[in-house]
N, C-alpha and C positions, 0 to 999 in steps of 0.2 A: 584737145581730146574731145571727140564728139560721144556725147549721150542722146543717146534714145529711151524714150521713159512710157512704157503701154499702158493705158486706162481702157476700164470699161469693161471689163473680164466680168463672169461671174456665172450663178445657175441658171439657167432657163427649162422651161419646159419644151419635148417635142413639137414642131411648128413654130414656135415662137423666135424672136429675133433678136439681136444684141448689137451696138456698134464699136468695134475697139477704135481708140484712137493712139496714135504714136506722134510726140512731140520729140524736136530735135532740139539739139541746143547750138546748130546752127542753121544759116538758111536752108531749104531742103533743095532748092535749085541748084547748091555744090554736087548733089547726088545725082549720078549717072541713072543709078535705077536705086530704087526704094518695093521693099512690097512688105506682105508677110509669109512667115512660115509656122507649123505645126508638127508638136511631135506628141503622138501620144503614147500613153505605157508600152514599151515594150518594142515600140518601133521606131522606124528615122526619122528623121525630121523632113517634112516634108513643103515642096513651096505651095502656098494657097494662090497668093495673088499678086503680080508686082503692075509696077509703074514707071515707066521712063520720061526723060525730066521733057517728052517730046509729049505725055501725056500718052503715050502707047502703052495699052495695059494687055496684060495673060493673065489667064486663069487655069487651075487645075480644073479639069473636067469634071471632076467630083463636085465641084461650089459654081462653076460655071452658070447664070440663070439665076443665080441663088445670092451670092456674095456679090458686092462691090466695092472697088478699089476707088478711092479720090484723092487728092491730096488741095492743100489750102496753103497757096507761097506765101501769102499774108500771117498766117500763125504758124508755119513750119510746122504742121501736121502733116499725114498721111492716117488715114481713115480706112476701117472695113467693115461694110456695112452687111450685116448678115441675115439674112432671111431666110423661112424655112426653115428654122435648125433639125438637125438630125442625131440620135444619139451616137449615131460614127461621126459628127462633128467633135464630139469632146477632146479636148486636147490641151497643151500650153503652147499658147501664137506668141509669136516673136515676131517683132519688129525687125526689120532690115533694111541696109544702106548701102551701096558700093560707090564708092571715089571712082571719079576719072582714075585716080591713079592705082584704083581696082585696092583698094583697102576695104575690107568689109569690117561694117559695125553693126551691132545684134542689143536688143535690149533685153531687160530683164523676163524678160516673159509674163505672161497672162494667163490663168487656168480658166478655161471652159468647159464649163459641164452642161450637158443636153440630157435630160428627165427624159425616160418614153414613159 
């Protein structure tokens, strides 16, 4: 059973920055793509940011410039490093994972709150 387990949430002020980090509890190199997503009150869950294990990363348009994606094969993290925050950033990011064999794995989530 793979866990994913997100750190680093919390409040920031407008402009300010936060880095979440997601730890796997196996190598992250199993993972075809890895990123995160967000969903806040009232809306879908949305993707921010992924990474494929070729190190090819996307980004929503919205954090484009702003966010980055990295990941660390040494500590089976995945990282997203946030800059600029916005209070249309606030949300709970989720960690995510998909198998070669297209199993998706989600972790508990994160709350992000951005102060204007």
């Amino acid at each position: 059973q793979v866990q994913l387990v997100e750190s680093g949430g919390g409040l920031v002020q407008a402009g300010g920055s936060l880095r979440l980090s997601c730890a796997a509890s196996k190598s992250v190199l199993v993972f075809n793509v890895m990123g995160w997503y967000r969903q806040a009150p009232g809306k879908q869950r949305e993707l921010v940011a992924t990474i494929t294990r070729s190190d090819s990363t996307n980004y929503a348009d919205s954090v484009k410039d702003r966010f980055t994606i990295s990941r660390d094969n040494a500590e089976n993290t995945v990282s997203l490093q946030m800059n600029s925050l916005k209070p249309e950033d606030t949300a709970v990011y989720y960690c995510h994972a998909l198998s070669d064999l297209y199993m998706n794995y989600w972790g508990q989530g994160t709350q992000i709150t951005v102060s204007s």
